[in-house]
N, C-alpha and C positions, 0 to 999 in steps of 0.2 A: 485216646481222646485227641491227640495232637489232628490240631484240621490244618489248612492251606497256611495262616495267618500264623500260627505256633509253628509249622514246620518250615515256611518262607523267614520265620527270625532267629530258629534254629542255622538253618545256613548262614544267613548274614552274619551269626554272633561267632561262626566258625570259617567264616572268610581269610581272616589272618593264617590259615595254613597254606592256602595259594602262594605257589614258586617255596614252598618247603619240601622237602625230601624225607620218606620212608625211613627211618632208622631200625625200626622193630614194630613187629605185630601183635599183642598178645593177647590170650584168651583167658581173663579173669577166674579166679577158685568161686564161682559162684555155686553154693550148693543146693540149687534150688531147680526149675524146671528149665532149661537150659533154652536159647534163641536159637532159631534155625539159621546157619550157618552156612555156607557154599562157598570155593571147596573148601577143605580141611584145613583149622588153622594153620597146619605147617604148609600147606600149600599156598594160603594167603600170603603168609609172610615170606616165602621164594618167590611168589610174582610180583608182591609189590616192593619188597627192602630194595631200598634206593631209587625208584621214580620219584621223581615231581610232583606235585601236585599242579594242575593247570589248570582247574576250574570248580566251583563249589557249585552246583545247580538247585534248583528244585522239581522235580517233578509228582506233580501232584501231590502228594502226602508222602514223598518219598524225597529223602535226600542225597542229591547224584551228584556223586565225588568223581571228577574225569582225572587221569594221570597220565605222564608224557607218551606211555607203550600201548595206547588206545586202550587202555583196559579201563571199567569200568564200578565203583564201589558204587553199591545204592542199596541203602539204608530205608527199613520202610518201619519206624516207630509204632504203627497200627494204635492200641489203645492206652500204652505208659511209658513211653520209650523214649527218652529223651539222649539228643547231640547235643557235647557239651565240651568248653574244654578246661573248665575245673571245679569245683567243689559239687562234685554227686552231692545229692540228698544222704546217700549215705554208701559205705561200701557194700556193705549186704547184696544189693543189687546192679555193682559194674558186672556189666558183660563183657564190655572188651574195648581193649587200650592202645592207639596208635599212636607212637612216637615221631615227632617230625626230628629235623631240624634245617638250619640254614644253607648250610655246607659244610662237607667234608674235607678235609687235608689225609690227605695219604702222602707219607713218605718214610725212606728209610734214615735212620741215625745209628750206628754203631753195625752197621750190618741187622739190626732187626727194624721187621714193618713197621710203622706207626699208624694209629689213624686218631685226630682229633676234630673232635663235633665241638662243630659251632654254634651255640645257641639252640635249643630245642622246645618244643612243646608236646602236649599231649591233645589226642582227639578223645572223646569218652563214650560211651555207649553205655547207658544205665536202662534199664528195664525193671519194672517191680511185678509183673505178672510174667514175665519172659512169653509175652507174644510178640515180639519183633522178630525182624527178620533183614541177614546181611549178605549179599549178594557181591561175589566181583565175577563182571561180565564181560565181554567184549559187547560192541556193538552189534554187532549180527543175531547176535543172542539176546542183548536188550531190546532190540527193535521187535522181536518176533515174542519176549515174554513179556513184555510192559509194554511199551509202546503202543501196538497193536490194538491193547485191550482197554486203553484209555480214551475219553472223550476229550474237547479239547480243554485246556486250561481253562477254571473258573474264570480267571482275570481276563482272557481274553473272548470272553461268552459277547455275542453279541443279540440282538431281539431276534434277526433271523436266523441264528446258530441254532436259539432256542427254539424259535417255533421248527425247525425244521429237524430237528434232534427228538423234540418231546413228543409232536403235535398227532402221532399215530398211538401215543400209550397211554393205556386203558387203566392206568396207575394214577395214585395221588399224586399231585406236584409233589409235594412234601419228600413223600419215599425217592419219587424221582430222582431230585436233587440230590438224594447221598446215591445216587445211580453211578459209580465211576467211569462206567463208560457211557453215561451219557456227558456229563460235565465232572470234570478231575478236580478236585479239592475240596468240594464243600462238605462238611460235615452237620452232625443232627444241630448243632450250637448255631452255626449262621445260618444254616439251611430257615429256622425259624423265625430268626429274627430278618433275614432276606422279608421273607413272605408278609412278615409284619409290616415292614417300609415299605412294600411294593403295595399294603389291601389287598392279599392274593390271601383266599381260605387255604389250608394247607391239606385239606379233604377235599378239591377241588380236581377234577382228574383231566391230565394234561389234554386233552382231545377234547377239553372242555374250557382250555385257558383263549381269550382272545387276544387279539394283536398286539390294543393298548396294555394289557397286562403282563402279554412277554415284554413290553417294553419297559412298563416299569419293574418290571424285577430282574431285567437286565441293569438297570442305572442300578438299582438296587444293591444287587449284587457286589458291582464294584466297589459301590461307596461303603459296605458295610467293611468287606473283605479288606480293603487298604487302610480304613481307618482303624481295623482288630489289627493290621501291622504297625500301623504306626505304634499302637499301644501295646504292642508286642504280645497279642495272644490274651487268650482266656485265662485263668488259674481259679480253678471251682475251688470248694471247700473242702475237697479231698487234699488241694497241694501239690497234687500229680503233676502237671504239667510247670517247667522251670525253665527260665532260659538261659542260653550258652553260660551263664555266669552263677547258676544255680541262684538269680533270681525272679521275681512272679511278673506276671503277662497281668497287665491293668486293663484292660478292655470288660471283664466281668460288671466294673461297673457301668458301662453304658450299654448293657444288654435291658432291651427294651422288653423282651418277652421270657427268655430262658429262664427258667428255674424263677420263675415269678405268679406261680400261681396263685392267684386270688385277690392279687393287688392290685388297684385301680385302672386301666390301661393310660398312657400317658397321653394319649391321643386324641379318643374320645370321653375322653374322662366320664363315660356312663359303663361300660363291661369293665368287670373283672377276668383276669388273664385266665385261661383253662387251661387243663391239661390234659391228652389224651395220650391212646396207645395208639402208634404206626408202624408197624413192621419190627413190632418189637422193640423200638424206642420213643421215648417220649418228645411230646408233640407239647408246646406252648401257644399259646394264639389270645389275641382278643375276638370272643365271638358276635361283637355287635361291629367293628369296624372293618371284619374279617369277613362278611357273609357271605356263604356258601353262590348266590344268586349277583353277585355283585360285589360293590367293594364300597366304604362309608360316603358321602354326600362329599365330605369335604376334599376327597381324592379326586385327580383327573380320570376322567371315563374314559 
């Protein structure tokens, strides 16, 4: 479930390990269907024990951890997968534990080594269906397995990104929009409620959107997406999705269409919300200010 807005608060909430150092790597007694992994935890922990951390990024739905030896961690959460760096939901499902800390003291006393850690933390990897997936890359290797295959950041969508990304596919906008490589982050949660603020039908097929429409679900777009960060994400009624602090993402409540089937539209205050099926996931809409042919009276044309 974690989309742009859940995984762009996911890093910020794990920022504070920047300029911290690798102490250990480990791979949780999870005894359940295990996260795909690369390479092997003992290999993890001989490349990274004792880098830096130099940067928390995000890309797309993935969270990209850069360290001082160009290597690269990238975390991609997919549908329950939450960065975090304390109170999991529960232990059952830690996947896996990176210890920072501040710095190291090395030195000898009585003729034997010493080493004392300064101040430390943990990063956390929880998963409850174990479809995540943890990646340490080089560059060369991330550019040509992700990189590549993504469209440009949500946040950075502009109307002619969009018409000129979308405007040959014979697809719903709707399906489009969770397209990663056409636009990187959005998921089926904003993708709807986007469409809902722009009056774009979400059965509407991109070869069939006009100018003024990429336009406004370009503005759209942004305003939705920054304002689900400020509130730090979704948290549906399952409780899946939690932030850095194992607490909930407030923005559910200003979801104008999501999971609001049959309730008034706020808008035109004459349709009730529907629900349909798109590419295998559900689709919300108001269908009188949403029309297929146009978009309601009181919208810009």
């Amino acid at each position: 479930m974690p989309e742009l807005p859940e995984v762009e608060t996911m890093c910020r909430g794990i920022r504070s390990i920047e300029g911290l150092r690798v102490t250990d790597v480990i791979m949780s007694e999870c005894q359940l269907k295990p996260i795909s992994l690369s390479p092997p935890i003992s290999e993890m922990r001989r490349v990274l024990e004792g880098q830096k951390v130099l940067r928390v990024d995000r890309l797309g739905k993935r969270v990209l951890i850069q360290f001082e030896k160009d290597d690269y961690l990238v975390i991609e959460p997919r549908m329950t997968g939450l960065v975090m760096l304390e109170n999991p939901p529960n232990q059952t499902h830690l996947r896996l534990e990176i210890v920072f800390c501040s710095c190291l003291i090395e030195g000898q006393s009585d003729g034997i080594q010493r080493r004392t850690v300064v101040t430390h933390k943990k990063m956390l990897f929880w998963d409850r269906r174990g479809l995540g997936t943890v990646r340490l890359m080089k560059p060369e290797v991330l550019n040509h397995r992700v990189i590549r295959r993504l469209g440009p950041d949500a946040l950075r969508m502009t109307s002619s990104l969009y018409a000129e990304n979308f405007k040959h596919k014979k697809k719903a906008i709707k399906v489009a929009l969770l397209d990663q490589s056409l636009v990187a982050g959005i998921g089926n949660i904003y993708a709807a409620e986007i469409l809902f603020l722009a009056g774009v039908d979400p059965r509407l097929l991109c070869n069939q959107v006009t100018g003024p429409q990429w336009q406004r679900i370009s503005k759209a777009t942004r305003e939705i997406l920054l304002t689900a960060i400020e509130y730090e994400g979704s948290t549906l009624s399952d409780g899946t999705y939690r932030n850095a602090i194992n607490g909930e993402g407030s923005y559910q409540q200003c979801h104008r269409v999501y999971d609001r089937e049959g309730v008034s539209c706020t808008r035109c205050q004459q349709g009730k919300i529907s629900r349909i099926v798109q590419a295998q996931r559900s689709t919300f809409f108001c269908p009188v200010c949403q029309r297929k042919r146009g978009c309601h009276p009181s919208l810009p044309q």
